[in-house]
Structures are given as C-alpha cells and as structure tokens.
PDB file of N, CA, C and O in Angstrom:
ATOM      1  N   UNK A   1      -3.165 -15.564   2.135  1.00  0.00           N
ATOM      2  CA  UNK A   1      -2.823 -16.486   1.075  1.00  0.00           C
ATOM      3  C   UNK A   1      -1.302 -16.415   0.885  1.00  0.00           C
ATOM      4  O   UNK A   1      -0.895 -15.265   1.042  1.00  0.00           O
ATOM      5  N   UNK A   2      -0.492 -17.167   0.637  1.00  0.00           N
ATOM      6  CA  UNK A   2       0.647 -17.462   0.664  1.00  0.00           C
ATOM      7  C   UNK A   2       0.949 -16.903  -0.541  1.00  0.00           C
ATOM      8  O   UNK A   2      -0.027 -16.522  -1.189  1.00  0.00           O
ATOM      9  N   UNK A   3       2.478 -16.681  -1.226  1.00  0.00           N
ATOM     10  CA  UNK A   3       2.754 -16.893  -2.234  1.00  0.00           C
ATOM     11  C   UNK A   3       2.517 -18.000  -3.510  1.00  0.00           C
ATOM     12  O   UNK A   3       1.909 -18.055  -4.579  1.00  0.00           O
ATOM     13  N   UNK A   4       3.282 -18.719  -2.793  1.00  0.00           N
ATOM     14  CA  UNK A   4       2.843 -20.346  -3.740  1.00  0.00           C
ATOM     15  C   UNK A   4       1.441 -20.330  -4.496  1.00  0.00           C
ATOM     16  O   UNK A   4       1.223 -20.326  -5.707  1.00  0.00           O
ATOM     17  N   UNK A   5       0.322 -20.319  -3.135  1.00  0.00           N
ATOM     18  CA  UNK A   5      -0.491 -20.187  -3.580  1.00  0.00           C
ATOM     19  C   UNK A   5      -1.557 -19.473  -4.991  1.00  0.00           C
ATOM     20  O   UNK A   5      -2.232 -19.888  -5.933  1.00  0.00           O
ATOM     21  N   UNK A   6      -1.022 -17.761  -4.165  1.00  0.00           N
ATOM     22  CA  UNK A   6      -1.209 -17.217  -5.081  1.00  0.00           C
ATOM     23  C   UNK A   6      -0.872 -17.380  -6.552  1.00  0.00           C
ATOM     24  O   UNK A   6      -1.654 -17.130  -7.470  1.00  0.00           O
ATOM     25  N   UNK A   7       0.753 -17.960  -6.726  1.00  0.00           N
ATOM     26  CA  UNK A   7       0.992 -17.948  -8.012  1.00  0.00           C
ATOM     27  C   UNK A   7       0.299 -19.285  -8.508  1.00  0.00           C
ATOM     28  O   UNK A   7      -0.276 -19.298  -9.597  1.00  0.00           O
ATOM     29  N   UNK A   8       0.358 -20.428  -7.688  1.00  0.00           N
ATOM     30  CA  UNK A   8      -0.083 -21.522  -8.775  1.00  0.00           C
ATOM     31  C   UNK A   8      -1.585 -20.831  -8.915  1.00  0.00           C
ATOM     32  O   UNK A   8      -1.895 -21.351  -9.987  1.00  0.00           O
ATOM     33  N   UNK A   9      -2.799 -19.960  -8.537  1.00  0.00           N
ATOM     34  CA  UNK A   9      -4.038 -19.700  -8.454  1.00  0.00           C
ATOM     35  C   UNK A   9      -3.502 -18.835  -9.904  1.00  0.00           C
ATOM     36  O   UNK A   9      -4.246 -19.187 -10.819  1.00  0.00           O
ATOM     37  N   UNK A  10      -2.795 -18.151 -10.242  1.00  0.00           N
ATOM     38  CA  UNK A  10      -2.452 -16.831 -11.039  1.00  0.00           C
ATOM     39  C   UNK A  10      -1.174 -17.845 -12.343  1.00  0.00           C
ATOM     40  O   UNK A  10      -0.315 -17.285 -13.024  1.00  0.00           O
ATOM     41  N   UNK A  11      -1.345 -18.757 -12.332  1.00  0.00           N
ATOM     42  CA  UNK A  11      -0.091 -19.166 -13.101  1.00  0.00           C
ATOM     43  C   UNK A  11       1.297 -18.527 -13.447  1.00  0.00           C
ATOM     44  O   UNK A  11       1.725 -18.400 -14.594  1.00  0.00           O
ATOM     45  N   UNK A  12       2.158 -18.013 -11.924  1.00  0.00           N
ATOM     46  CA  UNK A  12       2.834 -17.632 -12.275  1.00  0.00           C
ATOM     47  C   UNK A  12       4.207 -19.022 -11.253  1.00  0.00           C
ATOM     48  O   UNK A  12       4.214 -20.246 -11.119  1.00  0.00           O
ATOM     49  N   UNK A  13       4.998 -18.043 -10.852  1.00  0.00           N
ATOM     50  CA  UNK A  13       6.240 -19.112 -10.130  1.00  0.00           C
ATOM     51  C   UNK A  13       6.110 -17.983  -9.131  1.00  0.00           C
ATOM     52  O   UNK A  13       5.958 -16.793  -9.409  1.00  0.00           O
ATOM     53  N   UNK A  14       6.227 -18.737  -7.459  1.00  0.00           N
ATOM     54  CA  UNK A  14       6.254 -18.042  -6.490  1.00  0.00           C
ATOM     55  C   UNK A  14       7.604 -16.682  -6.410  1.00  0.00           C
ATOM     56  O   UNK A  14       7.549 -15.563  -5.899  1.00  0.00           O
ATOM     57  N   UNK A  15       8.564 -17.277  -7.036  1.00  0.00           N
ATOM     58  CA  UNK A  15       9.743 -16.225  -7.095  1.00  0.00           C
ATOM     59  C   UNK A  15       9.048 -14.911  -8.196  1.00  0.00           C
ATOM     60  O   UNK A  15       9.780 -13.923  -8.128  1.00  0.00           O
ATOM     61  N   UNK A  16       8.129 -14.739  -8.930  1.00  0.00           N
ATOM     62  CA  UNK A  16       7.364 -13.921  -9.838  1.00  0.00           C
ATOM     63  C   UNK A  16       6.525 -13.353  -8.781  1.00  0.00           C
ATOM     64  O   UNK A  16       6.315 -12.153  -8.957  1.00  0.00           O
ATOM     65  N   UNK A  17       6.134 -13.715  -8.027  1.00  0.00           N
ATOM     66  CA  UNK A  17       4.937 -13.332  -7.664  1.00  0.00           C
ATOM     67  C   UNK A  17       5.682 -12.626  -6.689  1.00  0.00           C
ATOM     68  O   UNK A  17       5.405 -11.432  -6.585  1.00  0.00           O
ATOM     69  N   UNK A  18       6.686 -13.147  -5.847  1.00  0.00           N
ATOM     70  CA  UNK A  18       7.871 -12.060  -4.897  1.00  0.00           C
ATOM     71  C   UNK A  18       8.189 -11.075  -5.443  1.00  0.00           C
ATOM     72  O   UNK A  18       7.966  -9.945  -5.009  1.00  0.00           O
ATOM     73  N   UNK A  19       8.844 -11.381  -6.631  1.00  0.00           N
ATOM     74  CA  UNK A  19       9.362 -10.276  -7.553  1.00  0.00           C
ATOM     75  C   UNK A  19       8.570  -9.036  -7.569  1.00  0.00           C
ATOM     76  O   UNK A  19       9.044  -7.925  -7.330  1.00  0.00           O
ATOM     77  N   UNK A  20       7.189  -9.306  -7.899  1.00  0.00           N
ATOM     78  CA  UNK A  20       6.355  -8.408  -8.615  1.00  0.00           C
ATOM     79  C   UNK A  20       5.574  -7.527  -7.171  1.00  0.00           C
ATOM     80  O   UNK A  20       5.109  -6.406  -7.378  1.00  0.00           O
ATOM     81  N   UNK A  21       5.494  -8.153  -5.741  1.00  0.00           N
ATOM     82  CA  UNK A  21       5.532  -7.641  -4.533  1.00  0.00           C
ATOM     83  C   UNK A  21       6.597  -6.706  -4.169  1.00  0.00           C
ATOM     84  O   UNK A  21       6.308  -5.637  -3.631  1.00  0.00           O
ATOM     85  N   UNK A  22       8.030  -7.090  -4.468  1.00  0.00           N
ATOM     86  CA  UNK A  22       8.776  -6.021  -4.400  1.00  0.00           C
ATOM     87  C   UNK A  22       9.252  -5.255  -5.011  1.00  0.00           C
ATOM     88  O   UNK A  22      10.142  -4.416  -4.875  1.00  0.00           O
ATOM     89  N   UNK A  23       8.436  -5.655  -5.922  1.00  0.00           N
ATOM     90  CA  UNK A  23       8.841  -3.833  -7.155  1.00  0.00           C
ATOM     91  C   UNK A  23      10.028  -4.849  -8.375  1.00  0.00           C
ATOM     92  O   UNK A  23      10.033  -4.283  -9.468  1.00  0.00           O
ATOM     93  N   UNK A  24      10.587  -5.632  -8.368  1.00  0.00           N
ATOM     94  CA  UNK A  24      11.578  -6.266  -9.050  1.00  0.00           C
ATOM     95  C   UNK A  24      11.142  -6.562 -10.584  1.00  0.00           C
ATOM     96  O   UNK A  24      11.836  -6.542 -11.601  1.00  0.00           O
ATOM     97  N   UNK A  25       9.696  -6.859 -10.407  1.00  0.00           N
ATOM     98  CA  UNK A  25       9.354  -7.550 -11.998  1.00  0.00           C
ATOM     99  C   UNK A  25       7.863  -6.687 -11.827  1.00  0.00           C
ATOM    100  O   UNK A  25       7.113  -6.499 -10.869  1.00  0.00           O
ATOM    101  N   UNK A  26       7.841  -6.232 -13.401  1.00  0.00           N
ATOM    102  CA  UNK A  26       6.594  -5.574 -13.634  1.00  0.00           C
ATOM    103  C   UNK A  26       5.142  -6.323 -13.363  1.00  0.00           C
ATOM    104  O   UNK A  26       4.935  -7.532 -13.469  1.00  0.00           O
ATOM    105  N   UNK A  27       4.172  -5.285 -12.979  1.00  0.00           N
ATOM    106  CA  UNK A  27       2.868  -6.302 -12.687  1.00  0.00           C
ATOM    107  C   UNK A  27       2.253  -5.750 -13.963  1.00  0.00           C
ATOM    108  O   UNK A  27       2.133  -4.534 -14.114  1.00  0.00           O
ATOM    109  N   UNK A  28       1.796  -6.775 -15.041  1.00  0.00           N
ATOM    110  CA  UNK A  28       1.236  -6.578 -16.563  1.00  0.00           C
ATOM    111  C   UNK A  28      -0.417  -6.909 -15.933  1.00  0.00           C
ATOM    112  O   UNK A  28      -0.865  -7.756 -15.161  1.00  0.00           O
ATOM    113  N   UNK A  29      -1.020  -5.763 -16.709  1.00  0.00           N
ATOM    114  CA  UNK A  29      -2.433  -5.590 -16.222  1.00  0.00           C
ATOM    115  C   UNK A  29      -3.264  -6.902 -16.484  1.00  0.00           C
ATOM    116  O   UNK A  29      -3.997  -7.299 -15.578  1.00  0.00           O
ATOM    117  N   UNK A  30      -3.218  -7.360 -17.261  1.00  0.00           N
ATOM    118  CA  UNK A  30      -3.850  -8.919 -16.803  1.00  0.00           C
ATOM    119  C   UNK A  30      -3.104  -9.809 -15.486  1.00  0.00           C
ATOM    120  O   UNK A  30      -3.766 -10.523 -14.732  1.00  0.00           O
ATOM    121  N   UNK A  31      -2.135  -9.686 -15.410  1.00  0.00           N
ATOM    122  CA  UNK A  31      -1.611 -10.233 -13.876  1.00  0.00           C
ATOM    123  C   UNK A  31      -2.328  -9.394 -12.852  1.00  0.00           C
ATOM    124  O   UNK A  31      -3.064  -9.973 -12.053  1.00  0.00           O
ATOM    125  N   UNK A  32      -2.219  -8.389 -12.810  1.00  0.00           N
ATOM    126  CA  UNK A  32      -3.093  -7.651 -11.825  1.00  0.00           C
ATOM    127  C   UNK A  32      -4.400  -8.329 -11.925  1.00  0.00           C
ATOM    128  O   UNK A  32      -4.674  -8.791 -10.817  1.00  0.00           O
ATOM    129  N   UNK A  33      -5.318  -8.581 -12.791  1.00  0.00           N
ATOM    130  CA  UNK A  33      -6.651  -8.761 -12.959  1.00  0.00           C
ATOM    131  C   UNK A  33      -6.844 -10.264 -12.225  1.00  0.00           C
ATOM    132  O   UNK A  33      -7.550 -10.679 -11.306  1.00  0.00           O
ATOM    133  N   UNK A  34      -5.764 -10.903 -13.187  1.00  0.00           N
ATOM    134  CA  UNK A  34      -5.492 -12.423 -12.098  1.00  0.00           C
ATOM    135  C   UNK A  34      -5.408 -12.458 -10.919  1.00  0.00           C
ATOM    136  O   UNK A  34      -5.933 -13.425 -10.367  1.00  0.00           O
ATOM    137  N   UNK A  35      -4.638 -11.304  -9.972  1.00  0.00           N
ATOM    138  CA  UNK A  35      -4.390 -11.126  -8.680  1.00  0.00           C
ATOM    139  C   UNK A  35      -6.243 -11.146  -7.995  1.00  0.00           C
ATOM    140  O   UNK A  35      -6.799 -11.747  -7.076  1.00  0.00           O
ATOM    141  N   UNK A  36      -6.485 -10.599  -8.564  1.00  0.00           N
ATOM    142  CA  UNK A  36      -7.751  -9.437  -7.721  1.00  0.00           C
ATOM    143  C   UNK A  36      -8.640 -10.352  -8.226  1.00  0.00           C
ATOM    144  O   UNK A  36      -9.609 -10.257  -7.474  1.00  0.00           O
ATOM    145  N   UNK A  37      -8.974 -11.500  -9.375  1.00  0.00           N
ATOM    146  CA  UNK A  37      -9.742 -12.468  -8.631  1.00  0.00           C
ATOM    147  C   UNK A  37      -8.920 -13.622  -8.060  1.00  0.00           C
ATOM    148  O   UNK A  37      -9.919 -14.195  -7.625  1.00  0.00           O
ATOM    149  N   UNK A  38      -8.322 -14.112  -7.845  1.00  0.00           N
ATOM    150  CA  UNK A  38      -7.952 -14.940  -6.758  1.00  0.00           C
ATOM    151  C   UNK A  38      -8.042 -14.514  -5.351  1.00  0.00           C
ATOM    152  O   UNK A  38      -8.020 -15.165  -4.306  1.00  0.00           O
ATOM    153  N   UNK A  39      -8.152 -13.218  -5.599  1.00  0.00           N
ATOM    154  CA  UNK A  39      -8.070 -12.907  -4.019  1.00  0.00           C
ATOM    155  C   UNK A  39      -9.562 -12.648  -3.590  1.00  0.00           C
ATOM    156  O   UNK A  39      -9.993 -12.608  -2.437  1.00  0.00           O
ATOM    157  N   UNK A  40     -10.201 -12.493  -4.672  1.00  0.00           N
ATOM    158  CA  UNK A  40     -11.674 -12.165  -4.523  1.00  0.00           C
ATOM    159  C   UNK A  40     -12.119 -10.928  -3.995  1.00  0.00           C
ATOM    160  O   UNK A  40     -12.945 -10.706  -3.109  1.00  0.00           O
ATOM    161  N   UNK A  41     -11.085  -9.765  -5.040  1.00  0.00           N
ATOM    162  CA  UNK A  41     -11.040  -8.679  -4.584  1.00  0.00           C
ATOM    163  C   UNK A  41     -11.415  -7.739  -6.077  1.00  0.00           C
ATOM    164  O   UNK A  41     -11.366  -8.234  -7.203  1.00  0.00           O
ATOM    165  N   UNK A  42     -11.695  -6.657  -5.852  1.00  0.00           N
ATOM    166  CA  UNK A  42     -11.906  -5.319  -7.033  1.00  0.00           C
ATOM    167  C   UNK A  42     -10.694  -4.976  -6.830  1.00  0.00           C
ATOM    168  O   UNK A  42      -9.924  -5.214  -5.899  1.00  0.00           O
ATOM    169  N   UNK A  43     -10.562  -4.271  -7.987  1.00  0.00           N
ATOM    170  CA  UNK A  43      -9.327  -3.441  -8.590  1.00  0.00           C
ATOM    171  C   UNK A  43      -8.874  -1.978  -7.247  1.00  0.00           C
ATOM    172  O   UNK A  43      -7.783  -1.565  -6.853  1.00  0.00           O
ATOM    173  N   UNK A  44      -9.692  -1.748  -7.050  1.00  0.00           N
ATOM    174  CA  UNK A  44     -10.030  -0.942  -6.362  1.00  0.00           C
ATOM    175  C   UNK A  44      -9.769  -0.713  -4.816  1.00  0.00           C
ATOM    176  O   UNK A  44      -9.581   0.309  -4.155  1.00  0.00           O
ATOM    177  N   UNK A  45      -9.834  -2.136  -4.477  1.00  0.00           N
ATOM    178  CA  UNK A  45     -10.199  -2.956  -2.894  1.00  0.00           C
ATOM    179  C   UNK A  45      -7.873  -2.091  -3.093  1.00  0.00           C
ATOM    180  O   UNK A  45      -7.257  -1.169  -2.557  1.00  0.00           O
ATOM    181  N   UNK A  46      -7.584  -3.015  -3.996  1.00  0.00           N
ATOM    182  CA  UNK A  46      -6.337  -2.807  -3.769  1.00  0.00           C
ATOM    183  C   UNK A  46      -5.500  -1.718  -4.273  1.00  0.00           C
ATOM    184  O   UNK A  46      -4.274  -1.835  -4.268  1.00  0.00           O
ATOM    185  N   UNK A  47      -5.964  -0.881  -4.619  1.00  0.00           N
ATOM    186  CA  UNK A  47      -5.725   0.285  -5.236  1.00  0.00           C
ATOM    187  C   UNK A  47      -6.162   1.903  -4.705  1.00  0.00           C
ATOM    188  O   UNK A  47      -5.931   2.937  -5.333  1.00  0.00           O
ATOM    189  N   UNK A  48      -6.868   1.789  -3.346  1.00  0.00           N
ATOM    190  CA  UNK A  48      -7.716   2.332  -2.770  1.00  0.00           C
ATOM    191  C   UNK A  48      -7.542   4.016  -3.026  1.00  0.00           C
ATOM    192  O   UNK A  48      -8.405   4.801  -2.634  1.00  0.00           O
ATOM    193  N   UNK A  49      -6.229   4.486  -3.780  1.00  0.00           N
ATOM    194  CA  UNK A  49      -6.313   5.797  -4.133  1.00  0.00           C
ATOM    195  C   UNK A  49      -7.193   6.296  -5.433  1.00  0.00           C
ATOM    196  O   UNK A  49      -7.478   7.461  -5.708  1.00  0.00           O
ATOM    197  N   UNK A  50      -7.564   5.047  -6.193  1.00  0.00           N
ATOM    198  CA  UNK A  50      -8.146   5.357  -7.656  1.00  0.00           C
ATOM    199  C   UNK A  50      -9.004   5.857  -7.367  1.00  0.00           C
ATOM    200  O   UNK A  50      -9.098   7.003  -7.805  1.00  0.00           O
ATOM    201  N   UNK A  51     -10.041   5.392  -6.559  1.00  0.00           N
ATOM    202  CA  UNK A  51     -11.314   6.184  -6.991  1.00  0.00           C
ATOM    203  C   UNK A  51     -11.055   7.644  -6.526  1.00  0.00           C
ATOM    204  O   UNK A  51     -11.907   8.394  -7.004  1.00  0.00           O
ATOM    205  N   UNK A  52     -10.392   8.110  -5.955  1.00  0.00           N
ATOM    206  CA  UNK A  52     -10.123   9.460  -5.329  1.00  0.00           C
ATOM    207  C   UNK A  52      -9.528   9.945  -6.777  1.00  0.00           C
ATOM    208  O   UNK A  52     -10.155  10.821  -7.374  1.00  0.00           O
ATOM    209  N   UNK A  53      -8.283   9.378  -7.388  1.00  0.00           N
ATOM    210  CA  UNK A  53      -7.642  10.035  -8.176  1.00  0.00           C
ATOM    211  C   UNK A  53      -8.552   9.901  -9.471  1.00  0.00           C
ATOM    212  O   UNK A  53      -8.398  10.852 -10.237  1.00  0.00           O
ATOM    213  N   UNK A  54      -9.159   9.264  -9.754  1.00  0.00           N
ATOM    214  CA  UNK A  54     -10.064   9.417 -11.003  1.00  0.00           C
ATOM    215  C   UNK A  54     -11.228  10.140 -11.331  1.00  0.00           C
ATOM    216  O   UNK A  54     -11.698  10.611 -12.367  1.00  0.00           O
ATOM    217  N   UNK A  55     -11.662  10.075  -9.759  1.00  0.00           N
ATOM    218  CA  UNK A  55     -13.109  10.944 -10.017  1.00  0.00           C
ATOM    219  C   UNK A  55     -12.732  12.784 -10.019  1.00  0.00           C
ATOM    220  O   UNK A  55     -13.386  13.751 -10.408  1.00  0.00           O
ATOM    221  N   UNK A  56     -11.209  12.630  -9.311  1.00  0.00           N
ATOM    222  CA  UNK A  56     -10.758  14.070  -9.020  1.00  0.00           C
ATOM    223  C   UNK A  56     -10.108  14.418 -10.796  1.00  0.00           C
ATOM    224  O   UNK A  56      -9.842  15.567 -11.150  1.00  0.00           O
ATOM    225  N   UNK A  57      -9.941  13.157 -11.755  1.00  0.00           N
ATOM    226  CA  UNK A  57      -8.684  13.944 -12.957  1.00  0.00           C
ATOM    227  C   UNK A  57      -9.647  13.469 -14.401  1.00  0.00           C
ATOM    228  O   UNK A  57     -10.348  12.568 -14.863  1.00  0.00           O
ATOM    229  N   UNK A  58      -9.167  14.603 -14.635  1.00  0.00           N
ATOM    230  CA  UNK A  58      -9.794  14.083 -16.643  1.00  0.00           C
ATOM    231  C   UNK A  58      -8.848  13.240 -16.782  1.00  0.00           C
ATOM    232  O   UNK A  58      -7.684  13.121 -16.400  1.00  0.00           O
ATOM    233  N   UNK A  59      -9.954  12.396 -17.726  1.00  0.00           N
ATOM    234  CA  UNK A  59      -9.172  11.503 -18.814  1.00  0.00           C
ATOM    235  C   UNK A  59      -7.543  11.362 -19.168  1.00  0.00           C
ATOM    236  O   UNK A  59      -6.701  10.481 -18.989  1.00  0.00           O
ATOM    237  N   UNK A  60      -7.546  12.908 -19.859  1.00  0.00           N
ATOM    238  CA  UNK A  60      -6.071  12.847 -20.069  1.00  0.00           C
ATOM    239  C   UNK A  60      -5.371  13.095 -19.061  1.00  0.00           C
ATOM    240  O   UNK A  60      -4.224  12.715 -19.294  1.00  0.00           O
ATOM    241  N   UNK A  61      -5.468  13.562 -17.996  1.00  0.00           N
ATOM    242  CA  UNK A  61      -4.165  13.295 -16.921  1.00  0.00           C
ATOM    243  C   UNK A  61      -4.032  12.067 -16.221  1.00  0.00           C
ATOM    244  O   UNK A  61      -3.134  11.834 -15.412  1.00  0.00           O
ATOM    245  N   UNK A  62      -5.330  10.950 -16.683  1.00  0.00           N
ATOM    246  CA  UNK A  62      -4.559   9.595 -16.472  1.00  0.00           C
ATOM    247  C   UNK A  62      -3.778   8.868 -17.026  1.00  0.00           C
ATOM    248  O   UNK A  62      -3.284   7.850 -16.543  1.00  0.00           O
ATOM    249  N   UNK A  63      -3.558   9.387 -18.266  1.00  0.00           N
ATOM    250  CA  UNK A  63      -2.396   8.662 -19.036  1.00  0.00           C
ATOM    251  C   UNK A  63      -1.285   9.375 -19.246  1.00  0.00           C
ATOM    252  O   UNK A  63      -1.238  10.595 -19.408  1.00  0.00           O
ATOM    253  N   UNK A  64      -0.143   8.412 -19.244  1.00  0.00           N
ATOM    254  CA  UNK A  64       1.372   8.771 -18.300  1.00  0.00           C
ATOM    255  C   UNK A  64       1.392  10.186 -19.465  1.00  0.00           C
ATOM    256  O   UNK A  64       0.480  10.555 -20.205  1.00  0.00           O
ATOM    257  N   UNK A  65       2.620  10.704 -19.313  1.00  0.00           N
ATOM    258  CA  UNK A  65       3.002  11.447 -20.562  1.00  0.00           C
ATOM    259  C   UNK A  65       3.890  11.100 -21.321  1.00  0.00           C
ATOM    260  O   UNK A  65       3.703  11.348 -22.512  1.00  0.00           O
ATOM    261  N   UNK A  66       5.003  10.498 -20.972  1.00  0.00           N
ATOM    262  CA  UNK A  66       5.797  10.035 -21.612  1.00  0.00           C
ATOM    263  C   UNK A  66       5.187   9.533 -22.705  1.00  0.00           C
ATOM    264  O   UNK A  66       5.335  10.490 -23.465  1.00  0.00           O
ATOM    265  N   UNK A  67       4.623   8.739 -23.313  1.00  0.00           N
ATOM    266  CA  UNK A  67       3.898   7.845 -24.418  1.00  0.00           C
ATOM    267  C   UNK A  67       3.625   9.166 -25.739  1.00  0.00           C
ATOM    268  O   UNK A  67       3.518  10.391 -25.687  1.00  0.00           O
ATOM    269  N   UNK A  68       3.608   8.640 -26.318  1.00  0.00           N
ATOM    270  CA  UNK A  68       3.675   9.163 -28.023  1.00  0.00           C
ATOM    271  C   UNK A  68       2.151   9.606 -27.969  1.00  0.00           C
ATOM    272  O   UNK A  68       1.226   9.402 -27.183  1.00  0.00           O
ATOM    273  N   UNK A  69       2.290  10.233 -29.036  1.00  0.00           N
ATOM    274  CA  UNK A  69       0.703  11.328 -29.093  1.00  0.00           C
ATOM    275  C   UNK A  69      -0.172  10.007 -29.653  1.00  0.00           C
ATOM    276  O   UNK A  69      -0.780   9.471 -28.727  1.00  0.00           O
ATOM    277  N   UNK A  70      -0.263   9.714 -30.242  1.00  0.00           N
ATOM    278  CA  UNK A  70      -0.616   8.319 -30.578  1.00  0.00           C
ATOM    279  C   UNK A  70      -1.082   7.308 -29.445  1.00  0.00           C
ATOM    280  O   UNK A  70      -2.240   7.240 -29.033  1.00  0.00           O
ATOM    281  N   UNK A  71      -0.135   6.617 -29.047  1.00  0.00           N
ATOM    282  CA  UNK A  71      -0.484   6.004 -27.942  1.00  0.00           C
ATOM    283  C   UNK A  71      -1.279   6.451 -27.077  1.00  0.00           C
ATOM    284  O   UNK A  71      -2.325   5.893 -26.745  1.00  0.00           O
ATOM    285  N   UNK A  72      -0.779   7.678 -26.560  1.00  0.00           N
ATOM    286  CA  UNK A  72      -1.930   8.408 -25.727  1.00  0.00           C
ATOM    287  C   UNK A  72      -3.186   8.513 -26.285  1.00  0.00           C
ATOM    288  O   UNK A  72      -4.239   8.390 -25.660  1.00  0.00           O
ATOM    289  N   UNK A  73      -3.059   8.769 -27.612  1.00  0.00           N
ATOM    290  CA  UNK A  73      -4.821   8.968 -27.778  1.00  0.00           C
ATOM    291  C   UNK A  73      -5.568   7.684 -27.948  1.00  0.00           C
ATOM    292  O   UNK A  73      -6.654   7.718 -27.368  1.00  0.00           O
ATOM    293  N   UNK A  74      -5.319   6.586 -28.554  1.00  0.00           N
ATOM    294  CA  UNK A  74      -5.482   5.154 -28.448  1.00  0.00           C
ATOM    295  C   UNK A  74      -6.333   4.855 -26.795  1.00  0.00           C
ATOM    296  O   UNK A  74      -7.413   4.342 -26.502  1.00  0.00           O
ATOM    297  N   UNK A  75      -4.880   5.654 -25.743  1.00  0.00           N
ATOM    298  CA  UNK A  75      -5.708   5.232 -24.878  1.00  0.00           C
ATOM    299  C   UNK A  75      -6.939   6.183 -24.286  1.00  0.00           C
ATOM    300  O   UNK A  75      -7.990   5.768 -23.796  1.00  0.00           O
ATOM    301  N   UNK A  76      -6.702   6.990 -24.387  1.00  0.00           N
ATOM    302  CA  UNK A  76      -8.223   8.056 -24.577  1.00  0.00           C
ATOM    303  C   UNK A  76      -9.206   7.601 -24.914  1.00  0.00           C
ATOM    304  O   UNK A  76     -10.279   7.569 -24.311  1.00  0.00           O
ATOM    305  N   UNK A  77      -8.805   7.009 -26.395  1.00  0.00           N
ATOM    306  CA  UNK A  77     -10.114   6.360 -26.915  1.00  0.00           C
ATOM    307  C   UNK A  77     -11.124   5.290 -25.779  1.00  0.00           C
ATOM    308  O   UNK A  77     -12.324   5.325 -25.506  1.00  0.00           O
ATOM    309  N   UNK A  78      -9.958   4.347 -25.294  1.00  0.00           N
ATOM    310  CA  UNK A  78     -10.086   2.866 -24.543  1.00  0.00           C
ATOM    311  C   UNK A  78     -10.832   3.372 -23.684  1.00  0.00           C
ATOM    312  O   UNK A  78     -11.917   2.869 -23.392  1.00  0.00           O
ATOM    313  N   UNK A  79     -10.235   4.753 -22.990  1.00  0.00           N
ATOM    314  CA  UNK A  79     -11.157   4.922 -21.613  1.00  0.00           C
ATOM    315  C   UNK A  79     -12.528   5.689 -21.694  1.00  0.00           C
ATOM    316  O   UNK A  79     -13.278   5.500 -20.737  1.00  0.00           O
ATOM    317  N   UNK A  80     -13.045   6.676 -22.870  1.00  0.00           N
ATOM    318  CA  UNK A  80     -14.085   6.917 -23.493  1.00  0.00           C
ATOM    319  C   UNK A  80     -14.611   5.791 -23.659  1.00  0.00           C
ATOM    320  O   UNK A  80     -15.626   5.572 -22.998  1.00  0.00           O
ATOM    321  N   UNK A  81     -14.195   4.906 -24.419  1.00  0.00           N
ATOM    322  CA  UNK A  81     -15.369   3.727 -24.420  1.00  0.00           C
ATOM    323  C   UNK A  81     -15.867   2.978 -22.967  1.00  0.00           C
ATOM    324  O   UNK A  81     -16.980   2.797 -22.473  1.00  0.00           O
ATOM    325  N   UNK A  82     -14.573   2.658 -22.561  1.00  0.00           N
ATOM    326  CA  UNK A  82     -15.165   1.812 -21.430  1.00  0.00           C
ATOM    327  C   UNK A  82     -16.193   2.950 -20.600  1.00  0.00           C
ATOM    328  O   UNK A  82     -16.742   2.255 -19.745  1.00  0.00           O
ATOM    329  N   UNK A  83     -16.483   3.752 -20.519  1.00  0.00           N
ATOM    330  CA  UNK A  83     -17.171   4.826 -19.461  1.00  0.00           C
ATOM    331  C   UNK A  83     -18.325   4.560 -20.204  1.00  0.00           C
ATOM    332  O   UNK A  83     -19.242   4.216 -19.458  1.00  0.00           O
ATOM    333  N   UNK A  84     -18.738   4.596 -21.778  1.00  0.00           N
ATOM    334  CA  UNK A  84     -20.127   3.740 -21.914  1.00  0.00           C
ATOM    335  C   UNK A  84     -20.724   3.362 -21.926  1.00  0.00           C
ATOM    336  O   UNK A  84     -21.335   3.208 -22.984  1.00  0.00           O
TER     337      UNK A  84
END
C-alpha cells in the first residue's frame, strides 16, 4: 500500500504518514489503531515483540517511568481493566 493511500484510508497527509515512518512525527495510539485496520492487520502483526514482552513483564514495568505517580497508576488501572 502506498503512502497516499494509506493516509487518505487513515485521514492523514501523505507527508504525516512519511513523517511518522521515519520517526519525525509521533504515532498517537489511535493513528496506530487506524494504521492496523487499514492494513487489515493486529496490533501485534506489527509489533511482533509485544507478545514476548508482555507475557514476560508485570503490569508495572509496562508503563514508561518517567510519568508522575498518578499517571502511572491511571494507567495501571486501564490495563487491569482491559485484562477483564
């Protein structure tokens, strides 16, 4: 699939969608989600270290450290639930 493509499929501008291929512009997790169905792919398909690194780490060593005790636990919470 081309660029172009991809972005008009993902509503972005082909120079975004370059960008975000070479590291230049952040990929925001709903853009990712956009990616992976247009491509008609799992999160996973393109990510192929997660399931290794997740099934190998608790919870909390998936979230960065940098982030405030707060934030971090927020996301603790998010990923406790989703495992529900």
């Amino acid at each position: 699939m081309s660029q172009a493509i991809l972005a008009s499929a993902i509503g972005l501008t082909r120079t975004s969608v370059s960008n975000i291929e070479v590291g230049r512009q952040k990929l925001l997790l709903h853009t990712f989600l956009a990616i992976c169905i247009a491509l008609k792919m799992k999160p996973n398909d393109l990510l192929p270290w997660l399931d290794e690194t997740y099934s190998s780490a608790s919870d909390e060593q998936l979230i960065p450290r940098n982030l405030s005790p707060t934030a971090r636990a927020s996301i603790l919470t998010m990923i406790q639930k989703a495992k529900r």
